[in-house]
C-alpha angles and dihedrals in degrees: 000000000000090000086052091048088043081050103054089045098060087043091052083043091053104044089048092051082051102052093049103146125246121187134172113219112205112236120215131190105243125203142161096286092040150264121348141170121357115251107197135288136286112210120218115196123181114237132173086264103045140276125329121204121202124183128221100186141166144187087030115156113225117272148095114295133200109211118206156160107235122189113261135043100240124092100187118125123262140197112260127220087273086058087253112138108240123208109248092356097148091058080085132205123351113250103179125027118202123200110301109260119225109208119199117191118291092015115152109164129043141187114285116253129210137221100199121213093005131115151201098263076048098070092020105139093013141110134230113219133206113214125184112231111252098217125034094259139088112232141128088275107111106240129250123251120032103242100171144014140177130191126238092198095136106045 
C-alpha cells in the first residue's frame, strides 16, 4: 500500500511539473491616441518560484526599459489629472515591477526576468507595460512614457 501511495505521488508531481503553463502576451506600441503596431511578444512561463517573463521584441529604439504588471487589463490611453492624454493610462498603477531591460540597436531577444512568488491568478485580467527611462540610467526609480502594453485578459 505505501509503494502504490509513493507511487501515485511521483505520478501527481510529475503531472503538475508537466502541465506548467506557458503563454505569449502581444506587445503593442502604445501612444496618446492609443494603441498601434505590435511589436513582438513577452513569454511568461510558470515556474516553482514564480513566473518568468522573456521578451521576444522588435523595432525597439536603443535605451534603458521598466518592465511591469499594471492593474487593469486596457491599455488605451487615458487623460491625465492636467487634462494630457497619456499612452496606456488606463492600464492603471503598476502593481509589480521586473529588472530594468537595456536595449542596444537591433536588439530582438532579451534575458528572461522573474516575479518571484507570484501566479497566474496572480496577473489574470492585467497588463505589462513597457516604460522609457526617463533618465539614461538603470535604477529602482519607475521610467517615464508608457512605449508598449500588452493585455492579460485571458489568463
Amino acid at each position: 500500500m505505501k509503494s502504490l501511495i509513493s507511487f501515485l505521488a511521483i505520478v501527481c508531481i510529475s503531472v503538475s511539473v508537466a502541465q506548467a503553463r506557458e503563454v505569449a502576451i502581444t506587445m503593442n506600441k502604445v501612444n496618446a491616441t492609443g494603441i498601434g503596431n505590435a511589436i513582438g511578444v513577452v513569454v511568461i512561463t510558470e515556474t516553482e518560484s514564480g513566473l518568468r517573463l522573456t521578451p521576444f521584441l522588435h523595432d525597439m529604439p536603443a535605451g534603458n526599459y521598466t518592465f511591469t504588471i499594471n492593474e487593469t487589463l486596457s491599455c488605451q490611453s487615458a487623460i491625465s489629472k492636467a487634462g494630457i492624454p497619456m499612452p496606456a493610462m488606463a492600464a492603471g498603477k503598476s502593481l509589480w515591477r521586473l529588472p530594468d531591460m537595456k536595449v542596444a540597436a537591433g536588439m530582438d531577444r532579451f534575458e528572461p526576468m522573474t516575479l518571484t512568488e507570484v501566479s497566474f491568478n496572480d496577473i489574470s485580467r492585467r497588463s505589462i507595460v513597457i516604460s522609457k527611462r526617463a533618465d539614461s540610467t538603470l535604477g529602482y526609480t519607475f521610467g517615464g512614457e508608457r512605449v508598449a502594453c500588452g493585455s492579460l485578459e485571458q489568463y
